[in-house]
KEFI-905053 format. One record per atom (N, C-alpha, C, O): residue in one letter; chain; residue number from 0; x, y, z; atom name. Coordinates in steps of 0.02 Angstrom, whole numbers. Example, Ala and Ser with C-alpha at 12.3 -4.5 7.8 and 13.67 -1.06 7.14 Angstrom:
# residues 2
@rest->A | kette->A | nr->0 | x->660 | y->-284 | z->390 | atom->N;
@rest->A | kette->A | nr->0 | x->615 | y->-225 | z->390 | atom->CA;
@rest->A | kette->A | nr->0 | x->660 | y->-165 | z->390 | atom->C;
@rest->A | kette->A | nr->0 | x->712 | y->-166 | z->423 | atom->O;
@rest->S | kette->A | nr->1 | x->642 | y->-112 | z->354 | atom->N;
@rest->S | kette->A | nr->1 | x->684 | y->-53 | z->357 | atom->CA;
@rest->S | kette->A | nr->1 | x->645 | y->2 | z->394 | atom->C;
@rest->S | kette->A | nr->1 | x->670 | y->57 | z->402 | atom->O;
//
This chain:
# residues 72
@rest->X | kette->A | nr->0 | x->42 | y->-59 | z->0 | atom->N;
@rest->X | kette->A | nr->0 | x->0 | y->0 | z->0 | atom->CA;
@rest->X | kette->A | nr->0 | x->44 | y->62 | z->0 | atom->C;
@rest->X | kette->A | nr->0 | x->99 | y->72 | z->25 | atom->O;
@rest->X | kette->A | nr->1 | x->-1 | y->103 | z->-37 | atom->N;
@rest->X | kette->A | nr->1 | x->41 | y->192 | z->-22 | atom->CA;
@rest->X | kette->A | nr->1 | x->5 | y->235 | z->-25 | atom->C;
@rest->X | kette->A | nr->1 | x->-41 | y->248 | z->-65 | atom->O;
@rest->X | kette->A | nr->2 | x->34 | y->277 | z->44 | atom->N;
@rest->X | kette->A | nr->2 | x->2 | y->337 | z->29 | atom->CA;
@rest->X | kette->A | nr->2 | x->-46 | y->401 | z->-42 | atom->C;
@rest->X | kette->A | nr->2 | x->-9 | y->419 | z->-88 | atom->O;
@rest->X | kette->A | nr->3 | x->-83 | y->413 | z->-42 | atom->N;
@rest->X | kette->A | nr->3 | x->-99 | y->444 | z->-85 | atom->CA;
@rest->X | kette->A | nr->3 | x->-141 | y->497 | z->-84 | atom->C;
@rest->X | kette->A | nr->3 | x->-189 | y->478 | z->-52 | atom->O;
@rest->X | kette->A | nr->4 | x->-153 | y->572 | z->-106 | atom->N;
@rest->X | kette->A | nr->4 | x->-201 | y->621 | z->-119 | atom->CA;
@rest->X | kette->A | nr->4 | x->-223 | y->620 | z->-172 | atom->C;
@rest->X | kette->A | nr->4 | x->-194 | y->615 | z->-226 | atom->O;
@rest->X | kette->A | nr->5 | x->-286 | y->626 | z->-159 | atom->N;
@rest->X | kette->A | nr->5 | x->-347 | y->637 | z->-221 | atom->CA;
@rest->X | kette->A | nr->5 | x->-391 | y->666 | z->-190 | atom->C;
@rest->X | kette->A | nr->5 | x->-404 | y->660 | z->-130 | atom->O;
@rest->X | kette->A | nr->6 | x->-430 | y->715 | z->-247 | atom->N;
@rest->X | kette->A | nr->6 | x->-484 | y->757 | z->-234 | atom->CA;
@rest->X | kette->A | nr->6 | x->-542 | y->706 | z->-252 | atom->C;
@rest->X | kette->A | nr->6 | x->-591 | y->719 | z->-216 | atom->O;
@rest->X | kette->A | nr->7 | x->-550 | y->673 | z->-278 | atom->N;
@rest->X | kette->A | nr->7 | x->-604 | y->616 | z->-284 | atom->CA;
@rest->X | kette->A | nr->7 | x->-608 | y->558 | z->-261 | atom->C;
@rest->X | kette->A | nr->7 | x->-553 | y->530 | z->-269 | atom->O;
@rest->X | kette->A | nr->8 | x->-648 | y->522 | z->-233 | atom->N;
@rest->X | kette->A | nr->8 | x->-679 | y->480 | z->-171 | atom->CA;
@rest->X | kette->A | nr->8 | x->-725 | y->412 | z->-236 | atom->C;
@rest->X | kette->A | nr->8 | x->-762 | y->437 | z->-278 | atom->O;
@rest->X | kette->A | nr->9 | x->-721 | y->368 | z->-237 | atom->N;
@rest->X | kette->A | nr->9 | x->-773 | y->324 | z->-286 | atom->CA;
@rest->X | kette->A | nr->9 | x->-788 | y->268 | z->-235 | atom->C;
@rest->X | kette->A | nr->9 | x->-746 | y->236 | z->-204 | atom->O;
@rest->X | kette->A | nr->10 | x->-867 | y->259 | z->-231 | atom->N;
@rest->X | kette->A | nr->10 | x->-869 | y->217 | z->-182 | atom->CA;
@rest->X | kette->A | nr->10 | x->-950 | y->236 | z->-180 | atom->C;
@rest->X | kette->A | nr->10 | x->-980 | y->268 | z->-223 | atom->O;
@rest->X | kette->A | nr->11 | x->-985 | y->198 | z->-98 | atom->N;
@rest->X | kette->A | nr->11 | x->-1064 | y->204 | z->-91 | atom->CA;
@rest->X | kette->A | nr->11 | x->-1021 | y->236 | z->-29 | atom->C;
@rest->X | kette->A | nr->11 | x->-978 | y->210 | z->7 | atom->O;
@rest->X | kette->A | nr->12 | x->-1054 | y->315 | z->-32 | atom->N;
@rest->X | kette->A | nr->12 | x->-1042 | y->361 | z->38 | atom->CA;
@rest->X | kette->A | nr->12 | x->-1097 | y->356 | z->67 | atom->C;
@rest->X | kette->A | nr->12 | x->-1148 | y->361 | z->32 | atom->O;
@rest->X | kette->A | nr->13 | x->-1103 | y->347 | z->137 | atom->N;
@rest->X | kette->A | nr->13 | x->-1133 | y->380 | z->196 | atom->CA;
@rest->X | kette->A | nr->13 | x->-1119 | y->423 | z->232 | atom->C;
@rest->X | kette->A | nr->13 | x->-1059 | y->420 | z->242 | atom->O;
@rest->X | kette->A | nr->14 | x->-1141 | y->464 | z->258 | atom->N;
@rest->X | kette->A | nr->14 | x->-1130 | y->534 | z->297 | atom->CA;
@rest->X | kette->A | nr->14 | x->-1153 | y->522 | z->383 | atom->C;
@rest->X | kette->A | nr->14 | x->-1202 | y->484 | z->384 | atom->O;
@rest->X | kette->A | nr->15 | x->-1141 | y->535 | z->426 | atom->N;
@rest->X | kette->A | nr->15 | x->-1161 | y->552 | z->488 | atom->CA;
@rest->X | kette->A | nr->15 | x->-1150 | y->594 | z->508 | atom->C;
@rest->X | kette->A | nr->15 | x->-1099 | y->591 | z->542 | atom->O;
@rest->X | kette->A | nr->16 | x->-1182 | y->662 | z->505 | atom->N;
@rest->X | kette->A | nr->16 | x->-1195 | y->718 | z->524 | atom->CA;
@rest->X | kette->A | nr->16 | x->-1171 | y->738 | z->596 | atom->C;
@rest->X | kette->A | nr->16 | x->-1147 | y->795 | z->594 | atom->O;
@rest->X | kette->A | nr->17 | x->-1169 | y->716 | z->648 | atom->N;
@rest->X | kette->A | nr->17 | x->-1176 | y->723 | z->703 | atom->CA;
@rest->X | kette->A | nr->17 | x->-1104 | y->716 | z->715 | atom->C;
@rest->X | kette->A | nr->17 | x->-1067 | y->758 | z->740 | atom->O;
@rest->X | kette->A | nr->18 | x->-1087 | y->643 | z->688 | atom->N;
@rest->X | kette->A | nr->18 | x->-1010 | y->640 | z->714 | atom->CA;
@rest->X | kette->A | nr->18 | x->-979 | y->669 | z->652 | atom->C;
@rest->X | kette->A | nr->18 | x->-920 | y->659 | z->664 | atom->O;
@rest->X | kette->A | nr->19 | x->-980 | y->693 | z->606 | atom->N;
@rest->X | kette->A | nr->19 | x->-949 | y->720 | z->540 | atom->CA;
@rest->X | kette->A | nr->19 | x->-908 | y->654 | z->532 | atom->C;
@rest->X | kette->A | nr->19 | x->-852 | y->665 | z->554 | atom->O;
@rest->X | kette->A | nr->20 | x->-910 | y->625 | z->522 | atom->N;
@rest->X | kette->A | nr->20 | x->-906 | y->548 | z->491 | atom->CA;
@rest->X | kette->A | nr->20 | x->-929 | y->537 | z->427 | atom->C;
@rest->X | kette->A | nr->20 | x->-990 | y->537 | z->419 | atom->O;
@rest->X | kette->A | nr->21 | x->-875 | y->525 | z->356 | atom->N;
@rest->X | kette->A | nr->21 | x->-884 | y->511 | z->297 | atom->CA;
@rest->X | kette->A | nr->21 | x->-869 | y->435 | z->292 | atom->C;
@rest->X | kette->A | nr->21 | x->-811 | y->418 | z->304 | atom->O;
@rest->X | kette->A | nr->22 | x->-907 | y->393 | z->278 | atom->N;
@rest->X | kette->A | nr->22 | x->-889 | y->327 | z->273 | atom->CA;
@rest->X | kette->A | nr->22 | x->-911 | y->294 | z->192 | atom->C;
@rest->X | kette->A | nr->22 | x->-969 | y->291 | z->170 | atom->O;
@rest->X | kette->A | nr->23 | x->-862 | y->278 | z->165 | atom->N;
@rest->X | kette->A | nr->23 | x->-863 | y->276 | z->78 | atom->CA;
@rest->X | kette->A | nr->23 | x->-842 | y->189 | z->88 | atom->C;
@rest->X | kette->A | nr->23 | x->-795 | y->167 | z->121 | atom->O;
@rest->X | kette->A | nr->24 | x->-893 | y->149 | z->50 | atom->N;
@rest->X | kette->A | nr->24 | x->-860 | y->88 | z->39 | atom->CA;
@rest->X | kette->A | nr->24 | x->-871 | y->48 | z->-44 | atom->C;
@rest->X | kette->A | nr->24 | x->-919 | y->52 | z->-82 | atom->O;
@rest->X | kette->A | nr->25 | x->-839 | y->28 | z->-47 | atom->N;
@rest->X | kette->A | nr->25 | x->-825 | y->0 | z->-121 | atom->CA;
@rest->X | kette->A | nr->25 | x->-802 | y->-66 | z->-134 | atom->C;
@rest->X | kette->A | nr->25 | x->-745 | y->-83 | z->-121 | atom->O;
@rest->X | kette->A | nr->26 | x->-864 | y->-120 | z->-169 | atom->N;
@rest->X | kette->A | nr->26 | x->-837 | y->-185 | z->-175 | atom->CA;
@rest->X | kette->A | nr->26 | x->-820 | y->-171 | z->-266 | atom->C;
@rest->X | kette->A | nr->26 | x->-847 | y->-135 | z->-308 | atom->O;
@rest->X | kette->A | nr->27 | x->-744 | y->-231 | z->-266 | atom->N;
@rest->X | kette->A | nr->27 | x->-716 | y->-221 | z->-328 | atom->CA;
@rest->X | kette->A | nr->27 | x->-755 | y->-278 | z->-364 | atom->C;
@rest->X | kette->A | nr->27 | x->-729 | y->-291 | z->-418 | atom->O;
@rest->X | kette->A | nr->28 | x->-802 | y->-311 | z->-353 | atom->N;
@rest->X | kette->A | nr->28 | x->-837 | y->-361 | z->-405 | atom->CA;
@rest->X | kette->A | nr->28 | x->-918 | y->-352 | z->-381 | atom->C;
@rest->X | kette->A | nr->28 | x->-933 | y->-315 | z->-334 | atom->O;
@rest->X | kette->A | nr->29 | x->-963 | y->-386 | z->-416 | atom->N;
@rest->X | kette->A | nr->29 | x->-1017 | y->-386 | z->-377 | atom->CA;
@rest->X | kette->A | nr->29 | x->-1027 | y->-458 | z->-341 | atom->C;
@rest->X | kette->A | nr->29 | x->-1085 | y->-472 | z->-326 | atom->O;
@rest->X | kette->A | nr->30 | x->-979 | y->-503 | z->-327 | atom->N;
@rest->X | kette->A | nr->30 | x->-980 | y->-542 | z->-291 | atom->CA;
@rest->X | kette->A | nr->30 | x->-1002 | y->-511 | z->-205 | atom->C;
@rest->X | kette->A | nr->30 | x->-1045 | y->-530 | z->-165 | atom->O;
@rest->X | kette->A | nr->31 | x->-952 | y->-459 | z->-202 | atom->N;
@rest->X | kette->A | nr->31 | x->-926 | y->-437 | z->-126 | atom->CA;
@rest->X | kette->A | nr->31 | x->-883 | y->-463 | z->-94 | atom->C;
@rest->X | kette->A | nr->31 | x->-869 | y->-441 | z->-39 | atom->O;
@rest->X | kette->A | nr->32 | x->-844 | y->-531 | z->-127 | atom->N;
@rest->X | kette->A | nr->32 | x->-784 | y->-531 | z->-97 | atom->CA;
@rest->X | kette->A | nr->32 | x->-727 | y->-512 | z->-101 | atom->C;
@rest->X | kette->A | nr->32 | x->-680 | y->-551 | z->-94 | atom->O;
@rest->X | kette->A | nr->33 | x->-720 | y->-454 | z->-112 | atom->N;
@rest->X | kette->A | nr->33 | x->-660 | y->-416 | z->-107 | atom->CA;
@rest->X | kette->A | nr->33 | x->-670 | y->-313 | z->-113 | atom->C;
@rest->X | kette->A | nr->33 | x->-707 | y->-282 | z->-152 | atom->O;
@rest->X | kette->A | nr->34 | x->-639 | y->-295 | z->-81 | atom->N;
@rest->X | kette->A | nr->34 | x->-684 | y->-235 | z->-80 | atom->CA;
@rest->X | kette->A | nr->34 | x->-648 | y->-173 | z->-32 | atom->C;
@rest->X | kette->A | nr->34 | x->-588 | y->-188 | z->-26 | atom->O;
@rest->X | kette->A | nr->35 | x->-661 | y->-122 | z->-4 | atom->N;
@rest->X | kette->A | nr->35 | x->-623 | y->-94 | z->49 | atom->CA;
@rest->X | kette->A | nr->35 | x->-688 | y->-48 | z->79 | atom->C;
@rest->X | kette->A | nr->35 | x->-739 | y->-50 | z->45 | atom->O;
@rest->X | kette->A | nr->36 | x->-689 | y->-4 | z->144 | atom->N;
@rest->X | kette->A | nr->36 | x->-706 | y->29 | z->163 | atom->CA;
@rest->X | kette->A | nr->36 | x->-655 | y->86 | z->191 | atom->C;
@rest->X | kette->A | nr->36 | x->-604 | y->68 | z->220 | atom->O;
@rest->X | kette->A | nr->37 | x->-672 | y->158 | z->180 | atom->N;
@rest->X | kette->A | nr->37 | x->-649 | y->211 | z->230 | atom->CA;
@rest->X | kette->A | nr->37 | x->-685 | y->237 | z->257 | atom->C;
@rest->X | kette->A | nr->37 | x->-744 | y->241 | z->238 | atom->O;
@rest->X | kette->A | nr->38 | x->-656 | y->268 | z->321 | atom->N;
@rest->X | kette->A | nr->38 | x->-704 | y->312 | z->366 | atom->CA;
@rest->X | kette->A | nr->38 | x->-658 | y->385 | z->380 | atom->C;
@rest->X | kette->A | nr->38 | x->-608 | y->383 | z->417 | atom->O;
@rest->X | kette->A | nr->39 | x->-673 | y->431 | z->354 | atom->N;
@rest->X | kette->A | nr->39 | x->-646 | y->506 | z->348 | atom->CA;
@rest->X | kette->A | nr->39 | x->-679 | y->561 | z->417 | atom->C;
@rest->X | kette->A | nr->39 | x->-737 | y->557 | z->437 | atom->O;
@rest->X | kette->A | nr->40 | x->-646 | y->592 | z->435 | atom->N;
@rest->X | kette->A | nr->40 | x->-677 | y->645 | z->476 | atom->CA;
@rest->X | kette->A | nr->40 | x->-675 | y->708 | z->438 | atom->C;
@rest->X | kette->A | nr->40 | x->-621 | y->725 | z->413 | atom->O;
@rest->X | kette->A | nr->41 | x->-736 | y->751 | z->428 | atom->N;
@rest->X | kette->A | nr->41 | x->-754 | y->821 | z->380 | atom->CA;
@rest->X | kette->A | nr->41 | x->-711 | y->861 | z->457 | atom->C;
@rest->X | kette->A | nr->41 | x->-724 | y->867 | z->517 | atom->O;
@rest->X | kette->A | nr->42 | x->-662 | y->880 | z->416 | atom->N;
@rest->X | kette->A | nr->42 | x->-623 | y->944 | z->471 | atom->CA;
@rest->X | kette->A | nr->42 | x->-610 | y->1009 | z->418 | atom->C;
@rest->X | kette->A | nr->42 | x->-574 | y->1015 | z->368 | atom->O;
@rest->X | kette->A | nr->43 | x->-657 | y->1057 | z->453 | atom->N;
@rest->X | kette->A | nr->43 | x->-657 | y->1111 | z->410 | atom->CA;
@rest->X | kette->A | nr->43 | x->-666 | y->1091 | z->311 | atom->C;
@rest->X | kette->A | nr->43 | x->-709 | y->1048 | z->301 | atom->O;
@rest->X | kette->A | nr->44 | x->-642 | y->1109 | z->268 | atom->N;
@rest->X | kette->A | nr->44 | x->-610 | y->1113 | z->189 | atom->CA;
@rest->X | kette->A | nr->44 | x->-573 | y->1026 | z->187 | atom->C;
@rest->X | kette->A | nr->44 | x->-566 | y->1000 | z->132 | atom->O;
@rest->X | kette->A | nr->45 | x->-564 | y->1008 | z->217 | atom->N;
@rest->X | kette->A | nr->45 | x->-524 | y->944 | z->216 | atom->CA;
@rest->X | kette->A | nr->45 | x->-545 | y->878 | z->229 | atom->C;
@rest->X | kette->A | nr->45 | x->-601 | y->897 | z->249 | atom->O;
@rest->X | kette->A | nr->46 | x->-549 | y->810 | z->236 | atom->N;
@rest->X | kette->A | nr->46 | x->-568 | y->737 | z->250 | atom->CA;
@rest->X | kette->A | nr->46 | x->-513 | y->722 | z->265 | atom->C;
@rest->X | kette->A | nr->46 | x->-467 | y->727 | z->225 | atom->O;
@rest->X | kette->A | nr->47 | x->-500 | y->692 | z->345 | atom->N;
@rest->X | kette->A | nr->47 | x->-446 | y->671 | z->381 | atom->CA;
@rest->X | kette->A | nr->47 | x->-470 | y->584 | z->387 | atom->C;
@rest->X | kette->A | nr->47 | x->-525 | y->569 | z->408 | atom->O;
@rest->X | kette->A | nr->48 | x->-429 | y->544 | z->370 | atom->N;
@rest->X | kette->A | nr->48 | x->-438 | y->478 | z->364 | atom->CA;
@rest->X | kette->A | nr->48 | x->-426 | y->433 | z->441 | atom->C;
@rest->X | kette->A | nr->48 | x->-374 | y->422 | z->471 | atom->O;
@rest->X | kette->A | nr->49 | x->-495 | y->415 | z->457 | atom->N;
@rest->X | kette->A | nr->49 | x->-487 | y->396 | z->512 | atom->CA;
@rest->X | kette->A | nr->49 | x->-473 | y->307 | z->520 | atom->C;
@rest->X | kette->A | nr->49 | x->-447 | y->276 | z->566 | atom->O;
@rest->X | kette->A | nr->50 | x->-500 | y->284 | z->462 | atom->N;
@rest->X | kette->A | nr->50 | x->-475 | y->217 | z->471 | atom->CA;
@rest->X | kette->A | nr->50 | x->-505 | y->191 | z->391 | atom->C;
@rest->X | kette->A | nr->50 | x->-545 | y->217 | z->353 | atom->O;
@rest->X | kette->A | nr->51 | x->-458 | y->119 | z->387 | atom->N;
@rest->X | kette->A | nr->51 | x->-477 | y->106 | z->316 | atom->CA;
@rest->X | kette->A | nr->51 | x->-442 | y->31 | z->315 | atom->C;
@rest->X | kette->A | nr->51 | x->-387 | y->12 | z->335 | atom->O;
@rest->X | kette->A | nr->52 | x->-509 | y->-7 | z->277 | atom->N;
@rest->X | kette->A | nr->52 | x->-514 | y->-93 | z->283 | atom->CA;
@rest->X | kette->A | nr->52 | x->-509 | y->-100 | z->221 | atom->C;
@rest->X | kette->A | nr->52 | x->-509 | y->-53 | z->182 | atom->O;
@rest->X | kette->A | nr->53 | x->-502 | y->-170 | z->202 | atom->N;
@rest->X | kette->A | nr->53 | x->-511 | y->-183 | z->120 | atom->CA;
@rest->X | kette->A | nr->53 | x->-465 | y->-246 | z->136 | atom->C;
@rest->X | kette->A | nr->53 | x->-421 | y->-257 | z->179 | atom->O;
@rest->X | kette->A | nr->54 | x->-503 | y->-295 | z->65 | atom->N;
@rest->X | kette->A | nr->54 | x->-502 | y->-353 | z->44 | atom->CA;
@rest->X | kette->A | nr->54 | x->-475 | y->-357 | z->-16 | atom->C;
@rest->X | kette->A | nr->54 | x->-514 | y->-355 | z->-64 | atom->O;
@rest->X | kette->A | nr->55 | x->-404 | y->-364 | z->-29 | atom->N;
@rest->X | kette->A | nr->55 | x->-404 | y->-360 | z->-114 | atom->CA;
@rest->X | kette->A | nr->55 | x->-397 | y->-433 | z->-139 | atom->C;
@rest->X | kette->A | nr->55 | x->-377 | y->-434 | z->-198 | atom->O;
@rest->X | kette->A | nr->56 | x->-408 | y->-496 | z->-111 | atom->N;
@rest->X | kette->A | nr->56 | x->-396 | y->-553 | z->-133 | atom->CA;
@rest->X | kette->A | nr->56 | x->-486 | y->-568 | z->-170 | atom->C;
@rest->X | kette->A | nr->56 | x->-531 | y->-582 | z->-130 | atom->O;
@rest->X | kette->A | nr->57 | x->-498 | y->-564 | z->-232 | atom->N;
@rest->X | kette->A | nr->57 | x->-561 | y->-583 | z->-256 | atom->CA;
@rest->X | kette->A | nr->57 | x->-548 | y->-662 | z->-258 | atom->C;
@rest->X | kette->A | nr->57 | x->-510 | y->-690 | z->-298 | atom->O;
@rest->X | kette->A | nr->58 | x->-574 | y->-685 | z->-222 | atom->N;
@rest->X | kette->A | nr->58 | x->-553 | y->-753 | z->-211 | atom->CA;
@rest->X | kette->A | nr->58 | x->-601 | y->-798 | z->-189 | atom->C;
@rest->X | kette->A | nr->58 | x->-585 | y->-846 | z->-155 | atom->O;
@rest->X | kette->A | nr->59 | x->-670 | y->-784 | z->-211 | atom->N;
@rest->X | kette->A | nr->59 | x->-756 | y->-798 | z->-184 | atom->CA;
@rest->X | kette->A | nr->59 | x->-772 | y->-827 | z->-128 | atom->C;
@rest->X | kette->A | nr->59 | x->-822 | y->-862 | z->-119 | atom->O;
@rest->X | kette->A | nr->60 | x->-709 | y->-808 | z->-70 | atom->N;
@rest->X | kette->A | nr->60 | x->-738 | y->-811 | z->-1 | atom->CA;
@rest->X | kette->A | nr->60 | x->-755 | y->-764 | z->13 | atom->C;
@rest->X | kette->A | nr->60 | x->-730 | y->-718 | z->-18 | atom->O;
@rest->X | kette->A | nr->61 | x->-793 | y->-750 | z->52 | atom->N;
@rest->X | kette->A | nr->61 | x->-830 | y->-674 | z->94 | atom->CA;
@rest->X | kette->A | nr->61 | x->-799 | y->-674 | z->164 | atom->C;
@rest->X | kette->A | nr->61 | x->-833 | y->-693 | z->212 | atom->O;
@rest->X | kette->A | nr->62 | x->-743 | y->-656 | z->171 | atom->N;
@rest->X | kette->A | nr->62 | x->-719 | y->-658 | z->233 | atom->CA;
@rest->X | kette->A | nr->62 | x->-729 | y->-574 | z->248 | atom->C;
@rest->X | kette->A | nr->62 | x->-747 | y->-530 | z->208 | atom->O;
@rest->X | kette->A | nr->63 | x->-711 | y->-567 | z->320 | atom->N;
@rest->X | kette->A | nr->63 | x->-715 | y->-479 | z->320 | atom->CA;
@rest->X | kette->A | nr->63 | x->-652 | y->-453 | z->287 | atom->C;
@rest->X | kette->A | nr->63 | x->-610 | y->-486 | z->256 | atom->O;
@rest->X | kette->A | nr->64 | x->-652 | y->-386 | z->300 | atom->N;
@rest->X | kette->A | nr->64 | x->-612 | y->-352 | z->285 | atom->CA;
@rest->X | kette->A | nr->64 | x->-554 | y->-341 | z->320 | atom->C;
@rest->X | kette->A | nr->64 | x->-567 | y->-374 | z->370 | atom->O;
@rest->X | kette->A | nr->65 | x->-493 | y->-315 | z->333 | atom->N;
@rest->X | kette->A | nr->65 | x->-430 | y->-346 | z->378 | atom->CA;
@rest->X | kette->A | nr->65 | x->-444 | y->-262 | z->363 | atom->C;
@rest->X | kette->A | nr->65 | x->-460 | y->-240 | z->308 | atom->O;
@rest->X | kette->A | nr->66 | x->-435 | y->-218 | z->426 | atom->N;
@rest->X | kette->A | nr->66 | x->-383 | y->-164 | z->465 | atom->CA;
@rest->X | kette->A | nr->66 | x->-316 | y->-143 | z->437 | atom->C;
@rest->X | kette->A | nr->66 | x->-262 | y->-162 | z->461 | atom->O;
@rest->X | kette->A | nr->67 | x->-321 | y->-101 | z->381 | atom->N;
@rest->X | kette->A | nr->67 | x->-244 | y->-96 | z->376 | atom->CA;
@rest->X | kette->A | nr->67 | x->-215 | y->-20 | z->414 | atom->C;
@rest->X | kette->A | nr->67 | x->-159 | y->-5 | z->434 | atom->O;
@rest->X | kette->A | nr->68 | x->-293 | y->29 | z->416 | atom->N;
@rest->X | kette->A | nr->68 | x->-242 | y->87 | z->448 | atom->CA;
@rest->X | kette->A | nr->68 | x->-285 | y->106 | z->500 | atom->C;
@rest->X | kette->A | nr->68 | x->-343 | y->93 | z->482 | atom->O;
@rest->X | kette->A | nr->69 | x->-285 | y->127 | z->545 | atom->N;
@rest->X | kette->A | nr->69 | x->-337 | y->145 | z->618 | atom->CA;
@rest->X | kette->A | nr->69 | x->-292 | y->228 | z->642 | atom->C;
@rest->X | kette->A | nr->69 | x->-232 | y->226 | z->656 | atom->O;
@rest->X | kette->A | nr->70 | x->-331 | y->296 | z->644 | atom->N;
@rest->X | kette->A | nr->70 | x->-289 | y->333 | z->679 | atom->CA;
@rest->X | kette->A | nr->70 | x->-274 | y->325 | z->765 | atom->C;
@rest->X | kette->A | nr->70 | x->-301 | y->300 | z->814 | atom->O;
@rest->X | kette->A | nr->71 | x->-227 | y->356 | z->750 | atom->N;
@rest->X | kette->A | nr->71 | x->-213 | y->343 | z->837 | atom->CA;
@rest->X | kette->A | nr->71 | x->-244 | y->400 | z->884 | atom->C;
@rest->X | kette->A | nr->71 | x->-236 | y->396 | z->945 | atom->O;
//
């Protein structure tokens, strides 16, 4: 994995208003086994990445998704 900036997000977003919580998730087949989720915090002009899962083995098990980054 690597770091990366982009102004564009592709994915099914949800919003939670309350906690300003952007949560975007995206399966890469329509199986669903393989896929990722992020969860962003709206701070001011910006989306601070608060944690982010994903599955890249399409491999037609449906296992969850493995934790690769969690903020501290």
């Amino acid at each position: 994995m690597q770091k990366v900036e982009s102004s564009s997000i592709g994915g099914l977003p949800t919003y939670e208003p309350k906690q300003r919580v952007l949560a975007v998730t995206s399966k890469y087949r329509g199986l669903g086994d393989c896929g990722s989720q992020a969860k962003y915090r709206v701070e001011n002009t910006a989306l601070k990445l608060l944690e982010f899962k994903a599955k890249f083995a399409c491999d037609g098990k449906l296992a969850p998704l493995q934790t690769l980054y969690r903020t501290k």
